[in-house]
C-alpha positions as CSV (number, residue, x, y, z in Angstrom):
1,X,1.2,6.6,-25.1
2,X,-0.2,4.1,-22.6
3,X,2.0,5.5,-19.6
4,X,1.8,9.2,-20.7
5,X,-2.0,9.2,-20.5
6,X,-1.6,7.2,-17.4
7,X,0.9,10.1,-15.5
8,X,-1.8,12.8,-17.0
9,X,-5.2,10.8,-15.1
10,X,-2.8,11.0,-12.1
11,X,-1.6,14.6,-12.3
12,X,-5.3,15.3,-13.4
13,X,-7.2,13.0,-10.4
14,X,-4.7,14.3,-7.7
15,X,-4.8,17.7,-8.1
16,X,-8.3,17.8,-8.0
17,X,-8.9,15.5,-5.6
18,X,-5.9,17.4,-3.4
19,X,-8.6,21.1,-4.2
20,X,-11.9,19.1,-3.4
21,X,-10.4,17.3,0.0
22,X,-8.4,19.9,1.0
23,X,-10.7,21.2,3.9
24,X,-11.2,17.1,4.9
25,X,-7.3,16.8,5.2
26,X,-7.0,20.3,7.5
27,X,-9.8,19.5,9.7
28,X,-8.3,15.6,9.9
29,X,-4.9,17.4,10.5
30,X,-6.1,19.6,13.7
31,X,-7.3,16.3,15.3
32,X,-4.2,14.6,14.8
33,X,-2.2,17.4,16.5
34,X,-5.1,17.9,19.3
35,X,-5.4,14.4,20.2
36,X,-1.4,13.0,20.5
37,X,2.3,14.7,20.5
38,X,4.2,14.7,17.4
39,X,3.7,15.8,13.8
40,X,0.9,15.6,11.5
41,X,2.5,13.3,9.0
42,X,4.6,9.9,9.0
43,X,7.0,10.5,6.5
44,X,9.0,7.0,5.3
45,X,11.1,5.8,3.1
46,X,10.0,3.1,0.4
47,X,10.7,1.8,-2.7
48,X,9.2,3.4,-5.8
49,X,10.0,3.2,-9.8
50,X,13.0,0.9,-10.7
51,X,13.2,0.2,-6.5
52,X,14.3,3.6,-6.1
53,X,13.7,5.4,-3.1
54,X,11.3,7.8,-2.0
55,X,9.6,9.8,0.9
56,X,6.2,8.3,1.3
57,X,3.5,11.1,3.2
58,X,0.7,9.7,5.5
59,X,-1.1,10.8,8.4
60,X,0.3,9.6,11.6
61,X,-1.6,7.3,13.4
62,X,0.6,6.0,16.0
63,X,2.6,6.9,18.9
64,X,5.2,9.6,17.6
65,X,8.5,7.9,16.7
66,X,11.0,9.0,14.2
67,X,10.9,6.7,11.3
68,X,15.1,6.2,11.2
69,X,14.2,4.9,15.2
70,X,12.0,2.3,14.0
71,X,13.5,-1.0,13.2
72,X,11.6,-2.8,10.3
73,X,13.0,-5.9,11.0
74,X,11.7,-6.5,14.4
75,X,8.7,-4.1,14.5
76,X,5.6,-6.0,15.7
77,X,3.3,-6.4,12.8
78,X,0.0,-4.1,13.8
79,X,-2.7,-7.5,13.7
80,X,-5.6,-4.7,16.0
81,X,-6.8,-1.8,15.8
82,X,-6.3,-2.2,19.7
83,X,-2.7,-2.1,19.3
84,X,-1.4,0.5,22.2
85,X,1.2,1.8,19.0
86,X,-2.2,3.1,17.5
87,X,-3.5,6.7,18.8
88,X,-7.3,7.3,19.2
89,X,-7.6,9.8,16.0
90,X,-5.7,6.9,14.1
91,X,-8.3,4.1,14.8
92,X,-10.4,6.4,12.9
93,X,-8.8,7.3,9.8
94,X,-6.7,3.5,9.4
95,X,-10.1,2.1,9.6
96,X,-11.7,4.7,6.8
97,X,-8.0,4.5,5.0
98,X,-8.1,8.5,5.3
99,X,-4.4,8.1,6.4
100,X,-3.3,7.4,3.3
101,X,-4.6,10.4,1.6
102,X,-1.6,12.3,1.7
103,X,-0.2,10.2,-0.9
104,X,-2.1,12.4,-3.2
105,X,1.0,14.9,-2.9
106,X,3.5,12.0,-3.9
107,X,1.1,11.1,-6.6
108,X,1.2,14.4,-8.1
109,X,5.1,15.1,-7.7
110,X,5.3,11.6,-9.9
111,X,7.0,9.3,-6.8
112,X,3.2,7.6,-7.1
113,X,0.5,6.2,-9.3
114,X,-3.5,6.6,-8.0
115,X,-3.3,2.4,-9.3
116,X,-0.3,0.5,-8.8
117,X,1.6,-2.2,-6.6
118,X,1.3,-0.6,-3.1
119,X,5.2,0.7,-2.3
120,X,7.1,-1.4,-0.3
121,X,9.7,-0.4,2.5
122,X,12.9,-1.0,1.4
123,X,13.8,-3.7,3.9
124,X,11.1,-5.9,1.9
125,X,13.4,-5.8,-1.3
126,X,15.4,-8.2,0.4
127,X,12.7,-11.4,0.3
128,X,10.8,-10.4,-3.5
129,X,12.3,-13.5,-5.8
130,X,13.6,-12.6,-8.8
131,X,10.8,-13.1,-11.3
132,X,8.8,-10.3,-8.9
133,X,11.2,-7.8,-9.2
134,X,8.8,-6.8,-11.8
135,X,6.6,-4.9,-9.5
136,X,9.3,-2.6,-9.5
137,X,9.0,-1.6,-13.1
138,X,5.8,0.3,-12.5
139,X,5.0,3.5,-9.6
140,X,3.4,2.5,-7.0
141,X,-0.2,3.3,-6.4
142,X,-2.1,4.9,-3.9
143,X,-4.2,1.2,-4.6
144,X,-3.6,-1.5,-6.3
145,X,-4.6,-5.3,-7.3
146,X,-3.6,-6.6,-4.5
147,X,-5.8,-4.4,-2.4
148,X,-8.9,-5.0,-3.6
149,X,-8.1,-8.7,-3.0
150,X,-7.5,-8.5,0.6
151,X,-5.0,-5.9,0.9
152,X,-3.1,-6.7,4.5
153,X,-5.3,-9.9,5.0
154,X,-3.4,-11.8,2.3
155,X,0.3,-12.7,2.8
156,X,3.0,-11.1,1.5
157,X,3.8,-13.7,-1.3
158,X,0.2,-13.5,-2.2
159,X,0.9,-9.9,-2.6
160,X,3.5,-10.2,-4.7
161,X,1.5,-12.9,-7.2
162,X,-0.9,-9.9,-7.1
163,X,1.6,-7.6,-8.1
164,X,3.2,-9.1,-11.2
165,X,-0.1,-9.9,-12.6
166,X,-1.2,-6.2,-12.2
167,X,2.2,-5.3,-13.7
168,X,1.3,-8.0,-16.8
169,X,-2.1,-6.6,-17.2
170,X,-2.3,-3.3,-16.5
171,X,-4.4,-1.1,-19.2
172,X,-6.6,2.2,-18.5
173,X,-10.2,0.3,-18.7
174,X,-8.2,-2.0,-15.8
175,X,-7.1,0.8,-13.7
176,X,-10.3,2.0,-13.8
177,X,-11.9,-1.2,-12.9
178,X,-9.8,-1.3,-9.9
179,X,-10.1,2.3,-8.3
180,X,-14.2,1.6,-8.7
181,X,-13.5,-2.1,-6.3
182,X,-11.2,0.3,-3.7
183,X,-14.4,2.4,-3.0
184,X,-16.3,-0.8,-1.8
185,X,-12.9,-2.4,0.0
186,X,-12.8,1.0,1.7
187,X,-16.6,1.3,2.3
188,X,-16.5,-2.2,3.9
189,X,-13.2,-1.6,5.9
190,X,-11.9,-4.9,4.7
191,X,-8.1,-6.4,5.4
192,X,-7.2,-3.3,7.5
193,X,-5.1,-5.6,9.6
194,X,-2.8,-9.2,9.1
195,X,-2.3,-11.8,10.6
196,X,1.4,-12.6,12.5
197,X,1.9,-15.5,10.2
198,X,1.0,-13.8,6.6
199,X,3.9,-11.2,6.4
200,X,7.4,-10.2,5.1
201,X,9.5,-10.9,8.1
202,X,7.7,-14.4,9.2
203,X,8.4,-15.5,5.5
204,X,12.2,-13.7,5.6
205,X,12.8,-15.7,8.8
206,X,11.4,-19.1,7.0
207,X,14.4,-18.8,4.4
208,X,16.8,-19.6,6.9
209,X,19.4,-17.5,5.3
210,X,19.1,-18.9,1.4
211,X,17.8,-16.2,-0.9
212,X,14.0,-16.0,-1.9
213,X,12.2,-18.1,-4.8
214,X,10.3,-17.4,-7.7
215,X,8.6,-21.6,-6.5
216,X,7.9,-19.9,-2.9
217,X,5.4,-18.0,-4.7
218,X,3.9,-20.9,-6.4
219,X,3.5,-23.3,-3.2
220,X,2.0,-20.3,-1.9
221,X,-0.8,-19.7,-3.9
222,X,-1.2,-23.7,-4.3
223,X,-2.4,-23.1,-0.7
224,X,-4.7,-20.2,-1.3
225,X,-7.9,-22.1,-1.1
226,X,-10.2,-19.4,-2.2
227,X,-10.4,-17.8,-5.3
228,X,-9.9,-14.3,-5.5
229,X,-12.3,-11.9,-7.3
230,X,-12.0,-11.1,-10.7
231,X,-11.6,-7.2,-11.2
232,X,-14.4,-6.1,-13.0
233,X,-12.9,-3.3,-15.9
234,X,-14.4,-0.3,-15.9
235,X,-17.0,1.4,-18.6
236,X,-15.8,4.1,-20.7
């Protein structure tokens, strides 16, 4: 009952969010094409329900390159909005997080979840340890724990403790609690960007070849100084 009035609030939200934005999305879409070469969107594939994959939409906000041309493994981590990769109309709407409204569409065709662990790219299956895994066994979401705790600020491990404990917690009133914190993270324009040191491929190169650990996780977080926010649960 729990996940089928969970896929109704996200059929419900982004439809009507899809009607209510929809002259926000065209006008955002005629600056893209004005201002830079290439298409509207940045279509990708990432890792959805069960770590299946799927076709992620986004506005594009960088230089126009075909996404099968783009090697995740040695892509430069975007740590600026300065980055030269990033086009002028996509300063804008990465810093406002308008890019990922798109997702909307993927949300209601049921790849997505308005509140879930952000989808991954399927290269970053390869470095979750086993006891994340978990992560998979929920959509992804448009938002999720993890972003209203830092979102790209925090490293990737620290993403995936984030994960499991949305994936071990996850109720309506705490959905609810987290889509209210995304409003201020976005007001604020908080952990747009990370750090070279804090992701995926730094910690995939740190293995040295043996395969990820659930204790990787755990060392991490034991050097987390700061304690992270509680999410507040929403009112009904």
């Amino acid at each position: 009952m729990e996940n089928l009035a969970k896929r109704l609030f996200d059929i419900v939200s982004s439809a009507a969010a899809l009607i209510i934005l929809g002259p926000l999305l065209l006008a955002i879409a005629l600056w893209i094409k004005v201002d830079s070469r290439g298409p509207v969107f940045f279509m990708q594939q990432r890792a959805g329900l069960g770590g299946r994959p799927f076709r992620i939409v986004k506005f594009r906000t960088m230089i126009h390159r075909a996404s099968d041309e783009i090697d995740q493994h040695s892509e430069q981590v975007l740590s600026t909005g300065c980055d030269l990769r990033i086009t002028r109309t996509g300063q804008f709407i990465r810093a406002t997080s308008l890019d990922e409204l798109p997702q909307l569409i993927n949300i209601l065709k049921g790849d997505m979840s308005v509140v879930g662990p952000r989808p991954v790219l399927m290269e970053q299956k390869e470095v979750v340890p086993p006891g994340y895994m978990k992560r998979f066994s929920v959509r992804p979401g448009l938002t999720g724990l993890a972003q209203v705790r830092g979102r790209r600020s925090l490293g990737w491990l620290q993403q995936l403790a984030y994960d499991a404990e949305y994936v071990e917690n996850h109720h309506f009133l705490y959905d609810l609690g987290i889509i209210l914190q995304t409003i201020k993270v976005v007001l604020l324009g908080s952990g747009i960007y990370g750090g070279e040191g804090l992701n995926w491929r730094a910690y995939r190169d740190s293995l040295g070849g043996r395969p990820p650990l659930d204790e990787d996780v755990t060392a991490a977080l034991a050097c987390h100084e700061p304690e992270p926010e509680k999410v507040e649960e929403g009112h009904s």
